[in-house]
C-alpha positions in Angstrom: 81.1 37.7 138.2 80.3 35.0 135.3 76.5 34.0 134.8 75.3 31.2 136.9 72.7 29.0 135.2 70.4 28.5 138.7 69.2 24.7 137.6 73.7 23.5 137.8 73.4 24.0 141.0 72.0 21.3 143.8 68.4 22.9 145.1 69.5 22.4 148.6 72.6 25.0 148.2 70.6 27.3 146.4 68.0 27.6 148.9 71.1 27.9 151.3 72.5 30.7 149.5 69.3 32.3 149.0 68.3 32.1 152.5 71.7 33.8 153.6 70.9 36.6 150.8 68.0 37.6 152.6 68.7 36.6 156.6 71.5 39.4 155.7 68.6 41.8 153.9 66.3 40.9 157.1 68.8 42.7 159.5 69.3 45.7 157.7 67.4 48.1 159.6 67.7 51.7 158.3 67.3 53.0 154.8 70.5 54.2 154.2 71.9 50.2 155.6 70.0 49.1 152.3 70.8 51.6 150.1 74.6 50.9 150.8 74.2 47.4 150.6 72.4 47.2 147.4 74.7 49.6 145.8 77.2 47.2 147.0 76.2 43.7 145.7 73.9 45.0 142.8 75.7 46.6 139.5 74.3 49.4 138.0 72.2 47.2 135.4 70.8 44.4 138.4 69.7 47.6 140.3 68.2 49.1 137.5 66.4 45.9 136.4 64.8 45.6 139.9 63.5 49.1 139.6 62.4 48.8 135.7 60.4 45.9 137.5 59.1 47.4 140.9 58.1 50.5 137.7 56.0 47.1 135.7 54.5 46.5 139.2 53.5 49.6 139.8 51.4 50.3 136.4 50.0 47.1 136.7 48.8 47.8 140.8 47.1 50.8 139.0 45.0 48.8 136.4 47.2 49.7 132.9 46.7 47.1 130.4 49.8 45.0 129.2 50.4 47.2 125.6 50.7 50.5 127.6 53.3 49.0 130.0 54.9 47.4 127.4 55.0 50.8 125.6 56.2 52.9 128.8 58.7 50.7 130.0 59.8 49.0 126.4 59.4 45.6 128.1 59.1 42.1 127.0 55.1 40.9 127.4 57.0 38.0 129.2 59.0 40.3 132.0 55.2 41.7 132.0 53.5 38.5 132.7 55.9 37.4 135.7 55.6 40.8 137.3 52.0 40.3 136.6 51.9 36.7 138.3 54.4 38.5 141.0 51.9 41.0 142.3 48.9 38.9 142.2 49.6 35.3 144.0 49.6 34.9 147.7 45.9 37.1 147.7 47.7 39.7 146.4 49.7 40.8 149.1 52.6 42.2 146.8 49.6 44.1 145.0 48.7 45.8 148.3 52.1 46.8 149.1 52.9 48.1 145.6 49.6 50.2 146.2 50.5 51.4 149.9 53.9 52.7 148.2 51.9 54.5 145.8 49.7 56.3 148.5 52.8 56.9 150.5 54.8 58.1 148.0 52.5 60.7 146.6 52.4 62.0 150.0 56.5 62.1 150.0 57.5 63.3 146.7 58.2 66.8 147.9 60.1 65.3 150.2 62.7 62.8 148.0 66.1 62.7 149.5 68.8 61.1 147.1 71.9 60.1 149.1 74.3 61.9 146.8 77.1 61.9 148.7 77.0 57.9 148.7 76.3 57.9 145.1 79.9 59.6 144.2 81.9 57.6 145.6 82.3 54.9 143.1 82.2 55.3 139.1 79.4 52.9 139.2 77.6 55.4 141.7 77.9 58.0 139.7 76.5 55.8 136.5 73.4 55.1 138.7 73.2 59.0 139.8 73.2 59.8 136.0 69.9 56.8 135.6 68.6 58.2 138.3 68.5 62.0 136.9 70.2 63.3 139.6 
């Protein structure tokens, strides 16, 4: 699909079509429901973007300064700086979610499950099983 610049299209229909995005994301109710749909809207690279950031968020939740995340994910200090301004507006609500992930998933990393079987099915699955190491 060719590049959209957001601003060419009326603000009315893009809050329509953003608000579909996510009434659809709203009803997904199991893990696996998002997992498939993600891995069905989102290429490889859009998912992997949106992980590189949840990865910026996380650092940040845990205090690092701008140079080491730049350094460990080989960032821009401008993809920083929105993350940054991501996780700390609205009284850092994002910040607290970012840090209840971390608590929970110390707790779970014995316990990762990759859905494997989903991620073969597709030669772009299979790209996003070799990112994900698995």
């Amino acid at each position: 699909m060719a590049k959209v610049k957001v601003y060419s299209i009326p603000k009315k229909e893009r809050y329509q079509l953003v608000g579909e995005f996510f009434d659809i994301v709203a009803q997904l109710k199991t893990k696996q429901e998002i997992i498939d749909f993600f891995i069905g809207v989102l290429t490889p690279s859009e998912s992997l973007m949106m992980a590189r950031r949840i990865q910026v968020a996380k650092l940040l939740a845990e205090d690092e300064s701008y140079a080491i995340v730049k350094e460990k994910m080989k960032v821009s200090p401008k993809t920083i700086q929105s993350v940054y301004h991501w996780l700390n507006e609205r009284d850092e609500a994002y910040k607290k979610l970012i840090l209840k992930y971390l608590k929970t998933s110390e707790k779970k990393k014995k316990k990762t499950t990759y859905y494997e079987s989903e991620l073969d099915k597709y030669p772009q699955h299979r790209l996003m099983k070799k990112i994900l190491g698995l």
